[in-house]
C-alpha positions in Angstrom: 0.0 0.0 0.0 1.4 3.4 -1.0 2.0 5.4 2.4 1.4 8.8 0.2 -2.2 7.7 0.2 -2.2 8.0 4.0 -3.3 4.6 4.5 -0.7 2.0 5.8 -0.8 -1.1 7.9 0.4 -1.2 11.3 1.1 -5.2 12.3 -1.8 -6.0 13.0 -3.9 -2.4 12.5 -4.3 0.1 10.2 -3.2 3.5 10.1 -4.9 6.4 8.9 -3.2 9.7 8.4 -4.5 13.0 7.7 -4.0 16.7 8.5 -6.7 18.8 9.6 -6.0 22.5 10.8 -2.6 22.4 9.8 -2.1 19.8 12.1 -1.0 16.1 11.4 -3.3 13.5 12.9 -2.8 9.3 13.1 -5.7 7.3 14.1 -5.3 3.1 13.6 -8.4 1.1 13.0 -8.5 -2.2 14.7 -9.0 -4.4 11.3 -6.0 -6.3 9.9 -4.6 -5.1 7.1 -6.0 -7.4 4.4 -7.2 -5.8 0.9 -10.8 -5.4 1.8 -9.9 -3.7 5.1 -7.3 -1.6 3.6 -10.0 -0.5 0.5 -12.4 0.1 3.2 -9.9 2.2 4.9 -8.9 4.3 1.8 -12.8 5.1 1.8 -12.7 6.2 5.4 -9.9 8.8 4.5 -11.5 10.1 1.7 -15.0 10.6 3.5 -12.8 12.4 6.0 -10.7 14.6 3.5 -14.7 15.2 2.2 -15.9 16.6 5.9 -12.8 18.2 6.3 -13.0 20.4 2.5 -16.9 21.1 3.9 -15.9 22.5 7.3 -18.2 19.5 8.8 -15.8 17.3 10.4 -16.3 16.1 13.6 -13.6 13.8 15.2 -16.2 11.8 17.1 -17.8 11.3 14.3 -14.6 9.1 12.8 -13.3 7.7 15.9 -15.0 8.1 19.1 -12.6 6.5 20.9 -9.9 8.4 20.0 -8.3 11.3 23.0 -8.9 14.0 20.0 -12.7 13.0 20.1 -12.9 13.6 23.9 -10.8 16.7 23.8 -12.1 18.3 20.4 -9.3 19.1 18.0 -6.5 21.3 18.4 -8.3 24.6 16.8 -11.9 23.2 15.8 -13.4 25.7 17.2 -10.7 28.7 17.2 -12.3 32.1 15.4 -10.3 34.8 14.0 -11.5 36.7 16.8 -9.7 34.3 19.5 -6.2 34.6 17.2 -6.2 38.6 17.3 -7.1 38.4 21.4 -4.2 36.1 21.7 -2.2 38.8 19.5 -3.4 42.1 21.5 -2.5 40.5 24.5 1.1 39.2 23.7 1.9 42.4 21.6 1.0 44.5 25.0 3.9 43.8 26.5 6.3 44.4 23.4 4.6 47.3 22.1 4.6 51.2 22.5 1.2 52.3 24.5 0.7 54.4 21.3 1.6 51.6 19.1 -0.3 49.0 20.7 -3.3 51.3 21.0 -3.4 51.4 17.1 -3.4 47.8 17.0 -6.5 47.2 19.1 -8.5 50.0 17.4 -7.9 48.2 14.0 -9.3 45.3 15.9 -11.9 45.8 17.3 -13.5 48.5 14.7 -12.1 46.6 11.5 -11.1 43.2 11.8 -13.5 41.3 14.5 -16.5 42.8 12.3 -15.4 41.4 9.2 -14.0 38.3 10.6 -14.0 37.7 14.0 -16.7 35.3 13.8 -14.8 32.8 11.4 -12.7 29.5 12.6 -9.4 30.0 11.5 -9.5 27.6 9.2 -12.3 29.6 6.9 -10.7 33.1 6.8 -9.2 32.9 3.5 -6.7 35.4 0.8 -9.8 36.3 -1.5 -12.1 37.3 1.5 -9.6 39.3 2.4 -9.2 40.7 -0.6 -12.7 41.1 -1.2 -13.1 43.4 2.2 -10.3 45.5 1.6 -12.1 46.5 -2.0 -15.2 47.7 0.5 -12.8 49.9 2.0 -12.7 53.8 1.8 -10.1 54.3 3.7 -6.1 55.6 3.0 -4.1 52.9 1.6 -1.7 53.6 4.3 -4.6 53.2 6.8 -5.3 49.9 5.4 -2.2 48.3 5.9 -1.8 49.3 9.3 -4.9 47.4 9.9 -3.8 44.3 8.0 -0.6 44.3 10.5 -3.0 42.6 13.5 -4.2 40.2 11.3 -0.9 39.3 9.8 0.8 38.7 12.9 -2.2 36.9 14.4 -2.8 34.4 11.4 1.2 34.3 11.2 1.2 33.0 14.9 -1.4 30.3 14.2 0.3 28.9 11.4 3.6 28.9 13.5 1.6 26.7 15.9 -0.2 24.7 13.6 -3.4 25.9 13.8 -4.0 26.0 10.1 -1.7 25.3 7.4 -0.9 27.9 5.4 -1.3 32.0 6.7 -3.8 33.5 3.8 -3.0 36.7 4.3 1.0 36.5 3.0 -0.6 36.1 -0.3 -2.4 40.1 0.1 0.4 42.3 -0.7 0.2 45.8 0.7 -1.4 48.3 -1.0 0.9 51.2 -2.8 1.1 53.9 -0.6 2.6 57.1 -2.0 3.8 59.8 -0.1 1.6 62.9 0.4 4.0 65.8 -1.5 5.8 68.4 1.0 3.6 71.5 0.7 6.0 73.6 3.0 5.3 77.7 3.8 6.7 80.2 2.2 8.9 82.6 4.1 6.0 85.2 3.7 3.3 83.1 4.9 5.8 81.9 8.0 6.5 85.4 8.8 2.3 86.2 8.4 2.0 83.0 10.8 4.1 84.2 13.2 3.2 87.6 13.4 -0.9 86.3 13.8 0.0 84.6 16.9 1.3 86.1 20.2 3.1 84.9 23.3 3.8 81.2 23.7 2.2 80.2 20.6 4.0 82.2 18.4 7.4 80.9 20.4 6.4 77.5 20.1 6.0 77.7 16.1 8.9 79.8 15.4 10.7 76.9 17.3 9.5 74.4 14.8 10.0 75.9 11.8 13.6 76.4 12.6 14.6 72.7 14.5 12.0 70.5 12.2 11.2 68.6 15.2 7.7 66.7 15.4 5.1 67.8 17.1 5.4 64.9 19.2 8.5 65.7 20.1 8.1 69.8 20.5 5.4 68.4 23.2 8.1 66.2 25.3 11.0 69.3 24.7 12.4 70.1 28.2 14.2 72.6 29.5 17.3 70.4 30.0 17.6 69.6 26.8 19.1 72.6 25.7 22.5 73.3 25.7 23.0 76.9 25.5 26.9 77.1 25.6 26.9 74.8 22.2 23.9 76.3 20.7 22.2 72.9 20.2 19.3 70.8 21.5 19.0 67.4 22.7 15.6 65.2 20.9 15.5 62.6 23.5 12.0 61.8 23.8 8.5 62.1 22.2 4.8 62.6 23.7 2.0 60.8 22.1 -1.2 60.0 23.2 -0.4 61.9 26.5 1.9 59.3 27.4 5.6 60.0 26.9 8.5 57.2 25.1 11.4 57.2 23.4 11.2 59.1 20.2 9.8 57.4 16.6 13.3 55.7 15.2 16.6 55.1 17.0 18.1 57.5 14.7 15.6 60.0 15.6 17.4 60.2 18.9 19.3 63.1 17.5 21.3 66.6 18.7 19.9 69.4 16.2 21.6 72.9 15.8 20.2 75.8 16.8 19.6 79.1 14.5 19.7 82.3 15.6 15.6 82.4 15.4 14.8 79.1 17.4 16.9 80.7 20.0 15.2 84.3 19.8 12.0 81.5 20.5 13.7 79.9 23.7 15.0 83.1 24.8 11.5 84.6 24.8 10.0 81.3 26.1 12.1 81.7 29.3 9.4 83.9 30.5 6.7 81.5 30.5 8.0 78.4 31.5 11.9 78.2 32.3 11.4 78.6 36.0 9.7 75.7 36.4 12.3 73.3 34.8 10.1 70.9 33.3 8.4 70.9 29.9 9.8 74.0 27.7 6.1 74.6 25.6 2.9 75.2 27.4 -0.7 75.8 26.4 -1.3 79.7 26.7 -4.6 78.8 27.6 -3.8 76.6 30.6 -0.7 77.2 31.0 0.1 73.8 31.7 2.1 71.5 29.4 1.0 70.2 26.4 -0.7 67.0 26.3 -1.5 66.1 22.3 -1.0 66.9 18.8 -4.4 67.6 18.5 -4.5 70.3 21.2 -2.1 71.7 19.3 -3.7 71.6 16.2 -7.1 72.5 17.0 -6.7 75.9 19.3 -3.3 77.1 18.1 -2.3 76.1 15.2 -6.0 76.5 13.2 -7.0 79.5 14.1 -3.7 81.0 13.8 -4.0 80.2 9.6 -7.2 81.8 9.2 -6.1 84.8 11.5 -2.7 84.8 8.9 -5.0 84.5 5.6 -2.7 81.3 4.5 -4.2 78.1 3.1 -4.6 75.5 5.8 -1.6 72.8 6.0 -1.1 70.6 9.0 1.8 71.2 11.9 4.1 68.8 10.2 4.4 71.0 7.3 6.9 73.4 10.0 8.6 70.0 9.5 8.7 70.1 5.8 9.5 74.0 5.7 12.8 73.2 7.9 14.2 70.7 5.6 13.1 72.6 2.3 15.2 76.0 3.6 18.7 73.8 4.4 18.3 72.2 1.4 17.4 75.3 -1.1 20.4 76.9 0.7 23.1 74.5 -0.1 23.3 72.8 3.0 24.7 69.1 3.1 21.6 66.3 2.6 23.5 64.0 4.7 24.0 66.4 7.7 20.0 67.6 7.3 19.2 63.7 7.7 20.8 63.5 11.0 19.2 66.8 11.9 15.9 65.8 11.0 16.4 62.2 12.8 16.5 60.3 9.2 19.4 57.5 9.6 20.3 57.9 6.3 19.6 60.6 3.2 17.2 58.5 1.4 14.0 60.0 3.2 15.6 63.4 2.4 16.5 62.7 -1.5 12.6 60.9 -1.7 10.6 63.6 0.2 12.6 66.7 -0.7 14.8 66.0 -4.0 13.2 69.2 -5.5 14.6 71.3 -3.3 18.6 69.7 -3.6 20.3 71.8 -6.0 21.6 71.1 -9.0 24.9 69.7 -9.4 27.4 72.6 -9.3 28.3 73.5 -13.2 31.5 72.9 -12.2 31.3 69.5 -11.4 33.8 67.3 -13.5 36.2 70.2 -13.8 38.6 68.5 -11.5 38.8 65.3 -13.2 39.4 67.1 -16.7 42.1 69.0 -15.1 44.0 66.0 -13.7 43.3 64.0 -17.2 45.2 67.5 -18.8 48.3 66.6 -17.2 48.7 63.8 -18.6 47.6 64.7 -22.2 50.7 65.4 -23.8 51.5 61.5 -23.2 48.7 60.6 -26.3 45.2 60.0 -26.3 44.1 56.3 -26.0 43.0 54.6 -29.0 39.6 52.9 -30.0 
């Protein structure tokens, strides 16, 4: 008898073999392994195989006297729902508050809707597929939410839940970065010149660092190093809940221009005293807490007050690393001050506003091929 047929006698027995759920399973039937038994056998594994392809297998059904029978297979009754609990809760622990909170909002408002209800077994690539066409989200939003699911169908195939993980055949979806639409000295100087106090301190400050908001939140006074003209990015604030900042390269030491110090200088006033946090909300006067505090009764209203065309906060980033670059200044070196760990993000993001290659360029290589001209040219 051929074992690939997952029939095969056992002394005095036969074996039956069969995976179901990704899992390998061995059940012997007490018949000895004479032709008729073994035919009848090779029926048995096919009118399993059948059950199995219809979702309708039941182990007792098979062999009743089998352990898996008593104790129900391995992840017959496992839903997508259980796999991405399992996943929030071991990601809790290795996971940024911020980060993990992203996680279980994709969750619980996108992925237990759509599939929590299915065993694992059922969840397949063209379902998947299917939803994500339904979508009207960003396509950046999208695969964010398909990070849960990954990792939660990726663990259940590592532990033999089912055999394959669907979802490594649904590619992301092309996201494209949104184009730099930085200010315009005019409109920074109309920006600046609508707000008043801390606010106006606070913006000058990131339009001449290029820090994140995030990280303009969790700036403290002992950051700064006024004897070396520089300040220390050592930490970010998101969700009101303060970590280290978005990259390892992002923990960086940025210079400071004579107008982000004018902005500290005058800051002093407000906050230096205190030694903690160097930005506060003028309204409170207590320390930031989010973005969107930020955003919402600073930042807005300041635009309208200005007359300039509405762009978010980050766009201070934007403006930062447009001005070094439109003055000459190296790409490398505006990398590291932006917290890039390399120029790539710089030559992607902001290649439009890297000048062109010095007219120049070459002239040192012709003058050293000069020298040695009067030696003959080389033939073809």
């Amino acid at each position: 008898m051929d074992r690939r047929n997952g029939v095969t006698p056992r002394g005095k027995s036969i074996q039956i073999d069969f995976y179901l759920d990704g899992r390998r399973y061995r059940e012997a039937l007490k018949l000895p392994p004479t032709r008729a038994n073994l035919e009848h056998a090779k029926r048995l594994k096919a009118s399993i195989q059948h059950a199995i392809a219809l979702g309708k297998f039941r182990y007792a059904d098979f062999f009743p006297d089998s352990n898996h029978a008593r104790n129900g297979s391995r992840s017959s009754a496992q839903t997508v729902a259980d796999a991405l609990d399992d996943f929030l809760e071991a990601s809790r622990r290795t996971c940024e508050h911020s980060t993990w909170r992203d996680y279980k909002s994709a969750v619980e408002y996108h992925l237990k809707p759509a599939f929590g209800a299915l065993l694992l077994r059922d969840i397949t690539a063209a379902g998947v597929k299917a939803w994500l066409g339904g979508l009207t989200i960003s396509n950046k939003r999208i695969n964010n939410i398909l990070i849960p699911l990954r990792s939660a169908l990726g663990d259940a195939f590592a532990d033999g839940l089912i055999d394959r993980n669907p979802v490594d055949r649904v590619k992301n979806l092309p996201n494209r970065f949104e184009e730099p639409q930085p200010f315009t000295p005019d409109e920074v100087s109309r920006i600046l010149e609508a707000c008043a106090g801390q606010g106006a301190n606070l913006f000058e400050f990131a339009f001449w660092t290029g820090l994140r908001t995030s990280e303009l939140i969790a700036l403290e006074w002992g950051d700064v190093d006024w004897r070396k003209g520089v300040v220390h990015v050592r930490r970010a604030s998101v969700r009101k809940r303060t970590k280290q900042t978005k990259t390892a390269a992002g923990e960086r030491t940025v210079m400071l221009f004579p107008p982000a110090v004018a902005a500290l200088q005058r800051q002093k006033a407000f906050t230096f005293l205190a030694g903690g946090r160097v930005f506060n909300n003028p309204r409170t006067n207590e320390p930031w807490e989010t973005d969107g505090q930020i955003r919402k009764t600073c930042w807005q209203p300041a635009l309208k007050r200005a007359g300039v065309v509405y762009r978010n906060p980050y766009q201070t980033r934007h403006t930062y690393a447009s001005t070094l670059l439109s003055a000459g200044e190296n790409p490398l070196w505006v990398a590291q001050q932006m917290g890039h760990k390399d120029w790539g993000m710089i030559r992607r993001r902001y290649g439009r506003w890297i000048p062109e290659v010095d007219a120049s360029a070459g002239g040192k290589v012709m003058q050293f091929w000069a020298q040695f001209g009067h030696k003959g040219s080389v033939s073809a």
